[in-house]
N, C-alpha and C positions, 0 to 999 in steps of 0.2 A: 659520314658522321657516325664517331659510336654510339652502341647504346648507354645508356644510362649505367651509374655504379649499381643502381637496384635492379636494373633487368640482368645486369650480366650475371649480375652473385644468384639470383635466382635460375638461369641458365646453367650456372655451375655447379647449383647445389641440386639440380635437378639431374644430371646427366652423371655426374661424381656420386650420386646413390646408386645409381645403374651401373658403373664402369666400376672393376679393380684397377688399381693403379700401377705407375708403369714399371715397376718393380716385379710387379705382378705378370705383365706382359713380356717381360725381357726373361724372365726364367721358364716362360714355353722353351723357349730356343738354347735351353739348354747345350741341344745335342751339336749347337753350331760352335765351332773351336776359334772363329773368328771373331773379336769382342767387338771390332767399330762395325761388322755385319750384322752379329747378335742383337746389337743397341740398335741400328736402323730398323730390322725386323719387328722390334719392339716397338719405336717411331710407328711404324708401317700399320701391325697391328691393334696399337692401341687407336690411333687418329682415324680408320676405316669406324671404329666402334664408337668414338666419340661424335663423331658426324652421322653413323648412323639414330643412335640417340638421341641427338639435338630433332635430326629431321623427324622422327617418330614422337617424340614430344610434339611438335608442331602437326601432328597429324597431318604429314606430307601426301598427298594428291596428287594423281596427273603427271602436268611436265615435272612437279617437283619430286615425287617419287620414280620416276624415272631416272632422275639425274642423282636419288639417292642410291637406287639400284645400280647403275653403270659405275661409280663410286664406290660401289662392296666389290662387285667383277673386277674390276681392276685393279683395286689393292690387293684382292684375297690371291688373284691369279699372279700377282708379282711376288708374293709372298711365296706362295708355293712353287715358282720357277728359280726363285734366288733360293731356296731352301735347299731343290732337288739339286743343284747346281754346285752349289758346294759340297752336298754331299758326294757328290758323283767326283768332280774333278779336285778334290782337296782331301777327303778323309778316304777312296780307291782308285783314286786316280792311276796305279799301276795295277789295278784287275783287270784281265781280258777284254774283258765285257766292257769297260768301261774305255778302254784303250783303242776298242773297235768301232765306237761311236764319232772317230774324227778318221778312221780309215777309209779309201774306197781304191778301186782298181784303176788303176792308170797305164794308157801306152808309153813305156820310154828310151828315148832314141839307143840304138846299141853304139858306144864307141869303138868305129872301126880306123885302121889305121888309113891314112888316105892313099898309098898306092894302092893298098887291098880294094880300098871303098872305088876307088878308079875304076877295077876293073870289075866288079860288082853293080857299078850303076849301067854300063854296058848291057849285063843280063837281066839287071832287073827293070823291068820294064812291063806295061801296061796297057793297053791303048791310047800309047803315046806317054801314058803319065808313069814319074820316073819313082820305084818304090823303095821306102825310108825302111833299113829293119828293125824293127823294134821287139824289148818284150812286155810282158805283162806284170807293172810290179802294184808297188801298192803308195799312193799318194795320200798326202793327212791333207787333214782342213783345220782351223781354227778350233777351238772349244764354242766360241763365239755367235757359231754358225749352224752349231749341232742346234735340229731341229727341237720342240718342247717336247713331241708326243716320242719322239727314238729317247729323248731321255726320262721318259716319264715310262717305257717301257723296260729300261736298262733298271731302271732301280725296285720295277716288280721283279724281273729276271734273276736282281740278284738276294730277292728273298724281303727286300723294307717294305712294303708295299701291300696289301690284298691286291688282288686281280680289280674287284668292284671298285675299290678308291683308284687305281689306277686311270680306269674308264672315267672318272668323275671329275680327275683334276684334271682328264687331258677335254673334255668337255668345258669345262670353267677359263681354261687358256683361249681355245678356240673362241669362245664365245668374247674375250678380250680383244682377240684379235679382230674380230668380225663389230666390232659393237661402231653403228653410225645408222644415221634416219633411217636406209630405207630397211635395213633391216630390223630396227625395233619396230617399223609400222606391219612388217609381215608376222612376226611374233608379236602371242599375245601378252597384255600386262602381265597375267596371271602365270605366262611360263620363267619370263623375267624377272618378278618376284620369288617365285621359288627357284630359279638358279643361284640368286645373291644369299637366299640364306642357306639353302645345301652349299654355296662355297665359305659360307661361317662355320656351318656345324659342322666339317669335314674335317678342320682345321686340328679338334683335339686329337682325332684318331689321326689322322695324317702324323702328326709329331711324335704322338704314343708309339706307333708303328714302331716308326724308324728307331724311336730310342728304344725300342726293347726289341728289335732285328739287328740292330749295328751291330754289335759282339757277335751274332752269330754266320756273319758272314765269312766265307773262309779263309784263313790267314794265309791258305798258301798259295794262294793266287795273286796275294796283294806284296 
């Protein structure tokens, strides 16, 4: 059952004094060149602050601030994994560094001709076991698959980033990843709370960064 027309308008007009509006939130994301990503990101951001507000109004408690804190870590850490992600594989996606993040070393078979390889499997041999030659090249993976913290390192590497914030959002991911009972019974409240609002307040300088390091990354790698 809803609430009432008077509870809610009072809910709105309590939480709508606290929030800017979503206009307001979608031109954070300026620096994204993606507009149905831009506009989710703004979804994303504003709905993490409007649930937080509702619950802080209600002077949330206990299980309830718990479930409001695992609610900031999750959105805030999806925010800044979608952020770092476009920025990496869509506005440098052809800089080194960027290109080396789905690289890794791979053994691969050499194409020999098969009489050659006839007389080749003859000698090569092992204790008992019969040896493939191969060499050493280099195999991709997915973008998909690249890890949070190697891209959270790529994008200090390449200058958007402090070192510190660095350290801070690859903490705020982890802690997404990790978030289930037994581990919020061995952390304390009080560490959990303060990781949900350092992944709030991180949020302007994290955006500031980037938009005033993009330009100066180097054109001629890209």
């Amino acid at each position: 059952m809803a609430f009432e027309d008077d509870t809610k308008k009072q809910i709105e007009n309590y939480v709508g004094g606290h929030l800017a509006d979503w206009d307001w939130h979608q031109a954070r994301f300026n620096i994204i060149s993606d507009d149905t990503l831009k506009d989710r990101l703004a979804d994303e951001f504003m709905s993490a602050r409007y649930i937080y507000k509702l619950l802080e109004g209600m002077s949330a408690d206990g299980w309830l601030l718990r479930a409001q804190i695992r609610i900031q870590v999750l959105s805030y850490a999806s925010i800044y994994e979608a952020v770092i992600h476009h920025i990496l594989f869509e506005d440098f996606k052809s800089h080194p560094k960027v290109i080396a993040l789905t690289e890794f070393q791979a053994k691969k078979v050499i194409s020999i001709p098969a009489n050659k390889l006839a007389v080749l499997e003859k000698e090569l041999e092992h204790d008992g076991k019969g040896i493939i030659p191969t060499y050493i090249g280099v195999g991709r993976t997915d973008i998909t698959k690249v890890r949070f913290d190697s891209k959270a390192e790529c994008t200090f590497q390449l200058g958007l980033i402090d070192e510190w914030l660095r350290d801070e959002i690859i903490e705020f991911y982890e802690a997404r990843n990790a978030i289930h009972i037994h581990a919020e019974i061995r952390k304390s409240l009080d560490y959990q709370l303060d990781l949900s609002k350092r992944a709030y307040r991180r949020m302007e300088p994290f955006i500031e960064q980037i938009a005033s390091n993009h330009s100066n990354v180097s054109v001629e790698n890209v």
